[in-house]
DSSP file (Angstrom, degrees, kcal/mol; ACC not computed):
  #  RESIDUE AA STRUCTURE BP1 BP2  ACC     N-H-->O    O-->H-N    N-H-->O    O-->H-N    TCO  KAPPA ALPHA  PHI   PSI    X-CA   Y-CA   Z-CA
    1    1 A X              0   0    0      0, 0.0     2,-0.5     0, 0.0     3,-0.0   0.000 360.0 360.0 360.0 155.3  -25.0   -9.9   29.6
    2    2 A X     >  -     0   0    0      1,-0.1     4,-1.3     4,-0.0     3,-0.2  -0.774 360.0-128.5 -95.7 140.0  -26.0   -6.2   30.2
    3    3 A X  H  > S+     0   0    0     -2,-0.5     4,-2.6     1,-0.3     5,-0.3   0.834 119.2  55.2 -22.4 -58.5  -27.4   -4.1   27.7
    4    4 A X  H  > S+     0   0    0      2,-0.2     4,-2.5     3,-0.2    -1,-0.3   0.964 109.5  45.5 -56.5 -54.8  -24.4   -1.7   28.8
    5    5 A X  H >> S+     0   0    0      1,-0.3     3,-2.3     2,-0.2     4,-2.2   0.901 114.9  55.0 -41.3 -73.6  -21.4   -4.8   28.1
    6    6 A X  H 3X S+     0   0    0     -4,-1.3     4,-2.2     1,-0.3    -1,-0.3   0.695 102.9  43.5 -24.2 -70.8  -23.2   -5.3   25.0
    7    7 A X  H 3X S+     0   0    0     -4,-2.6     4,-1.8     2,-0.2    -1,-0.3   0.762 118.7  53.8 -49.7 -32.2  -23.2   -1.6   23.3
    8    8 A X  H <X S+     0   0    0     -4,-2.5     4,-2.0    -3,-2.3     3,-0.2   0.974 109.8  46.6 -70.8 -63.1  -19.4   -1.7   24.6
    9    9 A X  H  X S+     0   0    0     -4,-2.2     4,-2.7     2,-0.3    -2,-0.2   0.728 112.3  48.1  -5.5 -76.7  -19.0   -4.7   22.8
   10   10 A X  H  X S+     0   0    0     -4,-2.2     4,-3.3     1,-0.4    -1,-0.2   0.868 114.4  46.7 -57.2 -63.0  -20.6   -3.6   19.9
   11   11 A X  H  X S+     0   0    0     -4,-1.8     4,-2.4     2,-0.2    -1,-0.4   0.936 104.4  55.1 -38.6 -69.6  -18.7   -0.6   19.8
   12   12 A X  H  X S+     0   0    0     -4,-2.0     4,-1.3     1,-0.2    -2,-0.3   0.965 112.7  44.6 -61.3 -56.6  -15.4   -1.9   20.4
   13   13 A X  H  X S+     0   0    0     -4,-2.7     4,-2.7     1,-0.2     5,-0.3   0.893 111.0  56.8 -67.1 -28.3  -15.9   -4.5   17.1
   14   14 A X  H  X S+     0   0    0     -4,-3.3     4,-3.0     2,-0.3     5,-0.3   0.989 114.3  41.6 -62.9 -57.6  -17.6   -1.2   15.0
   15   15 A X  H  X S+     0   0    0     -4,-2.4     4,-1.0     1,-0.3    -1,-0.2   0.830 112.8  53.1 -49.9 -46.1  -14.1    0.6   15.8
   16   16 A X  H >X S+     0   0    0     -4,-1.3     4,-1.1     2,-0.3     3,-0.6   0.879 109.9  45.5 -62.4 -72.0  -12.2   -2.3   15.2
   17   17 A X  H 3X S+     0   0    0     -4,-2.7     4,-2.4     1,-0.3     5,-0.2   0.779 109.1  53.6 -49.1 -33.3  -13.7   -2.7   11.9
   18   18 A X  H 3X S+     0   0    0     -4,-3.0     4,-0.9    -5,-0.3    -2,-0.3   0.800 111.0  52.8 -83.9 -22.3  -13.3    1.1   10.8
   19   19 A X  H << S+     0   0    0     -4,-1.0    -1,-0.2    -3,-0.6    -2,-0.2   0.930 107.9  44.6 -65.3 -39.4   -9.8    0.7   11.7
   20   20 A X  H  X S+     0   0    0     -4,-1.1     4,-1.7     1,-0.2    -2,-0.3   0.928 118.1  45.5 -71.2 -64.0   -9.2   -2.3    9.6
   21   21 A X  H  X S+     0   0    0     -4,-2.4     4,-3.5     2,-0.2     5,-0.3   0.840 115.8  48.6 -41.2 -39.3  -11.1   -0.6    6.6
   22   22 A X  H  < S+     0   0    0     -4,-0.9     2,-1.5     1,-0.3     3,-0.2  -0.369 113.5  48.7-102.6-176.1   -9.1    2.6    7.3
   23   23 A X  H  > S+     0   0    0     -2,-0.3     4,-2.6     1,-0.2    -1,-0.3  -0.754 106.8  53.9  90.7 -89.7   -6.1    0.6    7.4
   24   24 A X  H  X S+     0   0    0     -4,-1.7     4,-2.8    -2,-1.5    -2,-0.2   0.779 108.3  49.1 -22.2 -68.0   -6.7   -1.2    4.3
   25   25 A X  H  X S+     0   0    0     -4,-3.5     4,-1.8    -3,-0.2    -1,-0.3   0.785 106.0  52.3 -80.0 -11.7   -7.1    1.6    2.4
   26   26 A X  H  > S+     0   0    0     -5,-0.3     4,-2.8     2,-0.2    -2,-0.2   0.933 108.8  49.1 -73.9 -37.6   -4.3    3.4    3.3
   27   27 A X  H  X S+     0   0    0     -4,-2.6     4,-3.4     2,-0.2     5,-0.3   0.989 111.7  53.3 -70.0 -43.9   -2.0    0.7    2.6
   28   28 A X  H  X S+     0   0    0     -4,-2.8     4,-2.0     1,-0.2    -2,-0.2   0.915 112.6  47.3 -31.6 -60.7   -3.9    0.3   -1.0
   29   29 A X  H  X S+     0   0    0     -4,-1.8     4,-1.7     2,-0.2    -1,-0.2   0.903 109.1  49.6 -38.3 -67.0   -3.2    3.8   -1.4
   30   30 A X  H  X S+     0   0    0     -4,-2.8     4,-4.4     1,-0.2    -2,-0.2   0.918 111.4  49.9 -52.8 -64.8    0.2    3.5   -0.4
   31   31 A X  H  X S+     0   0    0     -4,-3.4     4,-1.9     2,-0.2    -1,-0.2   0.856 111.9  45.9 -53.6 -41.8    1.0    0.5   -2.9
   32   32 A X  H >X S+     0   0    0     -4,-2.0     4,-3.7    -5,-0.3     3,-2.4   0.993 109.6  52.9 -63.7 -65.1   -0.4    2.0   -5.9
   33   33 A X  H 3X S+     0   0    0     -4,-1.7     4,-2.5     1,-0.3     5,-0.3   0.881 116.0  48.0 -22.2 -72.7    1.4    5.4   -5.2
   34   34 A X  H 3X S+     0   0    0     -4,-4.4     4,-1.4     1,-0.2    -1,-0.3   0.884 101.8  55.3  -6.9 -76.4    4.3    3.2   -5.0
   35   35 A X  H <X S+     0   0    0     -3,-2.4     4,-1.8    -4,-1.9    -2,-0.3   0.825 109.9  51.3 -72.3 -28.9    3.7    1.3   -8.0
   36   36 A X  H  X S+     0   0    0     -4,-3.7     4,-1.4     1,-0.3     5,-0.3   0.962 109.8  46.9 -81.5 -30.4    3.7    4.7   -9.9
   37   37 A X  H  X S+     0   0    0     -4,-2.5     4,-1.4    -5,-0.3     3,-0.4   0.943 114.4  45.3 -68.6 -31.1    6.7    6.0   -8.7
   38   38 A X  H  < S+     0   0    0     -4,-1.4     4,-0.3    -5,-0.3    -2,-0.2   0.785 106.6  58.6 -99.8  -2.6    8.2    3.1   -9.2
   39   39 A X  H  <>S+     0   0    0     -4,-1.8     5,-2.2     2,-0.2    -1,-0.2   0.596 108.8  53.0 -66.9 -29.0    6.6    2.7  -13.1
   40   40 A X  H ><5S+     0   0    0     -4,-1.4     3,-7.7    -3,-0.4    -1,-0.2   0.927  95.2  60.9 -59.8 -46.9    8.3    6.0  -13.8
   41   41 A X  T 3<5S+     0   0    0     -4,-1.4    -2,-0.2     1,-0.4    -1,-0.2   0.760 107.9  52.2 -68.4 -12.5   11.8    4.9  -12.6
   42   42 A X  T 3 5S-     0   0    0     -4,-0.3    -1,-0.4     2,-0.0    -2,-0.2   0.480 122.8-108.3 -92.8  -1.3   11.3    2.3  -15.6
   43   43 A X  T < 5S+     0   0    0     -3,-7.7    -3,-0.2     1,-0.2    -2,-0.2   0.603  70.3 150.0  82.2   4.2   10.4    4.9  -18.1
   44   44 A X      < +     0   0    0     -5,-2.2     2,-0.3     4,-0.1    -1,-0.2  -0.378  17.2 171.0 -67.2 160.9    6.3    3.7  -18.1
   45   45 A X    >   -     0   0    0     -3,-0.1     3,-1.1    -2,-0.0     2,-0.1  -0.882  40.4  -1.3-158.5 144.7    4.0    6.4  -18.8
   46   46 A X  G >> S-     0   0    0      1,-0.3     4,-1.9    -2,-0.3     3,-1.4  -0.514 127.1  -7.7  89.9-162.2    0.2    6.8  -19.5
   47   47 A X  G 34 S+     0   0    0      2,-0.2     4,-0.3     1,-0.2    -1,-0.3   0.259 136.9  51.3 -60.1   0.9   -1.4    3.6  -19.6
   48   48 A X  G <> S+     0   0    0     -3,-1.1     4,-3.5     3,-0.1    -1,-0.2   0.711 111.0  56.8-107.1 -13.8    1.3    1.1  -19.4
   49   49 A X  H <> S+     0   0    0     -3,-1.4     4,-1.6     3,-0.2    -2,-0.2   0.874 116.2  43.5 -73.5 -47.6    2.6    3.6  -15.7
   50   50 A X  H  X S+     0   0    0     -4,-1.9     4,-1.7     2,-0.2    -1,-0.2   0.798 111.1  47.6 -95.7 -21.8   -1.0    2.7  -14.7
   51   51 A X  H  > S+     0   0    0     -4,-0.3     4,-2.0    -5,-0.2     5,-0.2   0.876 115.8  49.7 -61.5 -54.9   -1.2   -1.1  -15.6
   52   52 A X  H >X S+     0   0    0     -4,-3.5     3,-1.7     1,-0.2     4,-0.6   0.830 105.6  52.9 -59.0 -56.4    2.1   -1.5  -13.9
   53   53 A X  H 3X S+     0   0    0     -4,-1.6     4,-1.9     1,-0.3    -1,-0.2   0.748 111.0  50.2 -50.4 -49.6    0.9    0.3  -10.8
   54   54 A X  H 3X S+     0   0    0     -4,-1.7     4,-3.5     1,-0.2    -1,-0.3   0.817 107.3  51.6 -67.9 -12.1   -2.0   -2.1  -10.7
   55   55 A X  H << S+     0   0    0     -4,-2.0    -2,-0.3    -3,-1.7     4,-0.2   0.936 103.9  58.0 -74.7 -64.3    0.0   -5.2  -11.0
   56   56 A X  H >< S+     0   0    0     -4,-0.6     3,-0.9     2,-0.3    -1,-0.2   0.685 104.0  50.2 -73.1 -50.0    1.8   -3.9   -8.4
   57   57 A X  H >X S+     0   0    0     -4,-1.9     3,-5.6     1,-0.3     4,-0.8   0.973 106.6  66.0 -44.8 -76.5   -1.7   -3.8   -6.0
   58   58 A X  T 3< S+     0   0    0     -4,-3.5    -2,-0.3     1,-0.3    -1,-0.3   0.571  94.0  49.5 -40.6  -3.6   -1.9   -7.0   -7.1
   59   59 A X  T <4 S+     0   0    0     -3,-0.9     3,-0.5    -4,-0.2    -1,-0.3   0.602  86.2  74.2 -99.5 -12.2    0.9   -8.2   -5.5
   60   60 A X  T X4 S+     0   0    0     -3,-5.6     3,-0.6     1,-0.3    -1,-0.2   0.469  93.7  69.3 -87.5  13.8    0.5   -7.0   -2.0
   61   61 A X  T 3< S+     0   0    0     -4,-0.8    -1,-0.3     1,-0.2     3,-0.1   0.196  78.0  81.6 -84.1  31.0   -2.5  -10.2   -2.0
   62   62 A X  T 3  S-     0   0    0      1,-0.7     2,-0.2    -3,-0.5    -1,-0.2   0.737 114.9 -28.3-113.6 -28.6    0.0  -12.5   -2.2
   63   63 A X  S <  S-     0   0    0     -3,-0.6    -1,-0.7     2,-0.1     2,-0.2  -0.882  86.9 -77.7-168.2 172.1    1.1  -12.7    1.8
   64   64 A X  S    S+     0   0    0     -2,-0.2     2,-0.4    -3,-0.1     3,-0.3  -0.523  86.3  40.3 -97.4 162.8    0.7   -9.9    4.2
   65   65 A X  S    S-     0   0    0     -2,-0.2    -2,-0.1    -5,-0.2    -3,-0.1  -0.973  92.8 -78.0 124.2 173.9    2.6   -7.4    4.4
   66   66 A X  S  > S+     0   0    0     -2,-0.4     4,-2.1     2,-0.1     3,-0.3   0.314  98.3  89.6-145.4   7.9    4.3   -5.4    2.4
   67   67 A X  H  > S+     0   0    0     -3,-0.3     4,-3.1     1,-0.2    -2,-0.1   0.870  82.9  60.8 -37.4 -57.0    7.2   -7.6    1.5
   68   68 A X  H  > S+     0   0    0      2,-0.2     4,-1.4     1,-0.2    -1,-0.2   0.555 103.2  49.0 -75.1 -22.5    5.6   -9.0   -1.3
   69   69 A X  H  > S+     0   0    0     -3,-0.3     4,-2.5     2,-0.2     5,-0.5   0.902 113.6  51.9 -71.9 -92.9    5.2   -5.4   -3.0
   70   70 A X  H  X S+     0   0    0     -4,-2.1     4,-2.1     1,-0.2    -2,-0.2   0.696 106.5  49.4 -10.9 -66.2    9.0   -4.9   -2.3
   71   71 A X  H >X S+     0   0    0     -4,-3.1     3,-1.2     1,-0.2     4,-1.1   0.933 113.7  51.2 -46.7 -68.8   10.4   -8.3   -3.9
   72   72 A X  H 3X S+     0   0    0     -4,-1.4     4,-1.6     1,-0.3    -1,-0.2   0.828 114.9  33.9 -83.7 -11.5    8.4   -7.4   -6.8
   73   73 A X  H 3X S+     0   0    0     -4,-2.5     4,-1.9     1,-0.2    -1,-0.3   0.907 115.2  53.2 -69.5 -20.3    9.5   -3.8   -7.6
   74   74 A X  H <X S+     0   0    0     -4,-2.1     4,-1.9    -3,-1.2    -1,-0.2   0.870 115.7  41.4 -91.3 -22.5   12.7   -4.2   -6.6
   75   75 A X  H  X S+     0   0    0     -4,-1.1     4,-1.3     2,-0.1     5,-0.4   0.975 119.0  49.5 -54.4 -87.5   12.8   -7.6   -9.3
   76   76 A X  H >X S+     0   0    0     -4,-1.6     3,-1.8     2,-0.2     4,-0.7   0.561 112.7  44.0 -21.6 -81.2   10.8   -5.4  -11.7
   77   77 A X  H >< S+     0   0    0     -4,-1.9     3,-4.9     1,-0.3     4,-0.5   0.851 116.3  52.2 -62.1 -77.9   13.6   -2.1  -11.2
   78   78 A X  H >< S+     0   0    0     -4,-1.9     3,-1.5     1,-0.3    -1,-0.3   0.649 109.6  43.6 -32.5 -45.9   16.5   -4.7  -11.6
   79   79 A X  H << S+     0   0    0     -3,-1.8    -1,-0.3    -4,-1.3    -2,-0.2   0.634 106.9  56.3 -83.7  -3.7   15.3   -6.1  -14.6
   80   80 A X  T << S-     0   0    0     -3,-4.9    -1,-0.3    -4,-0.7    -2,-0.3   0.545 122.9-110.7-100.2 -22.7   14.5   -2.5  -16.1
   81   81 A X  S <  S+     0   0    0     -3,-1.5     2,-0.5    -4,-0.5    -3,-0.2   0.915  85.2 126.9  81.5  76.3   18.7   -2.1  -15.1
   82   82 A X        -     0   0    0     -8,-0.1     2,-0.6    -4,-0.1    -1,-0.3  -0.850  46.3-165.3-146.9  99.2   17.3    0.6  -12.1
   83   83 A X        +     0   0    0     -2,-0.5     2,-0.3    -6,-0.2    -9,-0.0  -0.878  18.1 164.0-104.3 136.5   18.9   -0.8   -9.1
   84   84 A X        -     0   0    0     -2,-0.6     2,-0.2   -10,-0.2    -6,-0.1  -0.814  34.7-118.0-118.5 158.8   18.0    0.0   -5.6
   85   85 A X     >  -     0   0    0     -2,-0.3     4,-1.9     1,-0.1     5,-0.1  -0.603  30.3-108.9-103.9-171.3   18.7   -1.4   -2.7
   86   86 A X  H  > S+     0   0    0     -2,-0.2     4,-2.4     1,-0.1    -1,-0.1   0.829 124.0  57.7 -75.8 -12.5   15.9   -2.9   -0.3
   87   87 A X  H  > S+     0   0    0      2,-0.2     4,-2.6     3,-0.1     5,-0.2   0.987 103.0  49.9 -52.6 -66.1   16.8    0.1    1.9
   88   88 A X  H  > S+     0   0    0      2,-0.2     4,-2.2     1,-0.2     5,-0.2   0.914 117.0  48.9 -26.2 -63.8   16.0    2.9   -1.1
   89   89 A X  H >X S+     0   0    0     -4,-1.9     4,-2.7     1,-0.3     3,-0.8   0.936 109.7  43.9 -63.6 -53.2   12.6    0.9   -1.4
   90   90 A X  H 3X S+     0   0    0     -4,-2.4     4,-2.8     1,-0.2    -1,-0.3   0.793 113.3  50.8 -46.5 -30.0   11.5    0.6    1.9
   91   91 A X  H 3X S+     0   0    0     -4,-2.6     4,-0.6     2,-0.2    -1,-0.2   0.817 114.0  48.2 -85.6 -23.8   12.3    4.2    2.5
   92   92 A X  H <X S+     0   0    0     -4,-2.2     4,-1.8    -3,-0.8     5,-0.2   0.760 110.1  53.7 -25.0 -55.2   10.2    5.1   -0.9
   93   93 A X  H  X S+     0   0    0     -4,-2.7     4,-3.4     1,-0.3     5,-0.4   0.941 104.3  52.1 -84.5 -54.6    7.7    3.1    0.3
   94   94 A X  H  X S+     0   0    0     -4,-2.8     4,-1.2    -5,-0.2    -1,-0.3   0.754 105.7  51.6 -29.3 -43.2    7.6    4.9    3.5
   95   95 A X  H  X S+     0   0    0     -4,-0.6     4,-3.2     2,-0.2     5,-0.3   0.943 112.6  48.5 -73.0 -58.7    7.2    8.5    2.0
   96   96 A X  H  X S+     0   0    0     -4,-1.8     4,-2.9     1,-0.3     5,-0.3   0.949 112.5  51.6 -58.7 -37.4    3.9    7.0   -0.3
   97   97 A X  H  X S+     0   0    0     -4,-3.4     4,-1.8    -5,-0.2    -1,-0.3   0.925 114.0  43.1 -74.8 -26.0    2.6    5.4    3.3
   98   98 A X  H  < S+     0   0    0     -4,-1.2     4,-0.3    -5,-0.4    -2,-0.2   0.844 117.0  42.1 -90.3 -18.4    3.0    8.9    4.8
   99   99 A X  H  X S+     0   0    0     -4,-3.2     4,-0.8     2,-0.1    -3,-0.2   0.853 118.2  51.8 -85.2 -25.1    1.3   10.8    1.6
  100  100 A X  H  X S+     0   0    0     -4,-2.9     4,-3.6    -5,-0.3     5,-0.2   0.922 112.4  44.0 -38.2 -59.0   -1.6    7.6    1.6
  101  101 A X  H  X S+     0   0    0     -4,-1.8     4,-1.6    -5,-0.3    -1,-0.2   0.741 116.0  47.9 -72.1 -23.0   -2.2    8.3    5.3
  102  102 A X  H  > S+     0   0    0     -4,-0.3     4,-1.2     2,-0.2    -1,-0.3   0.813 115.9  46.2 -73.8 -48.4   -2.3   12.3    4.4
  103  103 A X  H  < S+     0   0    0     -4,-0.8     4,-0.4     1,-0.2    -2,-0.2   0.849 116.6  40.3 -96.1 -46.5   -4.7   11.7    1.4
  104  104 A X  H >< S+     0   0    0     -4,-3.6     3,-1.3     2,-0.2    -2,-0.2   0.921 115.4  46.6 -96.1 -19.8   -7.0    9.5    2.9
  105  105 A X  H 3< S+     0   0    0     -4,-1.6     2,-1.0     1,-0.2    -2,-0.2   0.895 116.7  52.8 -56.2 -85.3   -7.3   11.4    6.8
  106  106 A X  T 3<        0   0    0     -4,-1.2    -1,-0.2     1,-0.2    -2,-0.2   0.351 360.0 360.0  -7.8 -25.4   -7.6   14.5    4.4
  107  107 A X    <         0   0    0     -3,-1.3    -1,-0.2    -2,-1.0    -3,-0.1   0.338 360.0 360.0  48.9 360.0  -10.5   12.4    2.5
């Protein structure tokens, strides 16, 4: 291989990676920012608004995706007598991925 193939190479996986990082955190972002809007709609505040919001992180490891975030707030809402539909959330969830993506380009 040529020096040049290489350095493209190299390059194209460097990008690759900073996309997937940049990625990563945005959706992180997005899911906590989530989980606190949706720790209000239960009436959390303080520290138990910021436990629930990590619990909430914690859930998007469970498959990939962002499903897995969905199920459990929208369980969590229900059980809190807060109903949404899965539309409401996804469209929630949207607004937090567009202030995420805002917050972290904005750095």
């Amino acid at each position: 291989m040529s020096d040049s193939f290489k350095d493209r190479e190299q390059a194209f996986e460097n990008k690759f990676k900073h996309d997937e990082e940049l990625r990563f955190k945005v959706q992180s972002k997005a899911v906590k920012l989530f989980g606190e809007w949706a720790a209000l709609q239960q009436g959390l505040k303080d520290a138990a608004a910021n436990d629930y919001a990590s619990a909430v992180l914690d859930a998007d490891f469970e498959e990939a995706g962002v499903q897995d975030v969905l199920r459990k707030v929208h369980a969590d809402l229900s059980a809190a007598g807060k109903e949404f539909t899965q539309h409401q959330l996804e469209n929630e969830f949207a607004i937090h991925m567009t202030a995420a993506k805002k917050a972290i380009m904005e750095g």
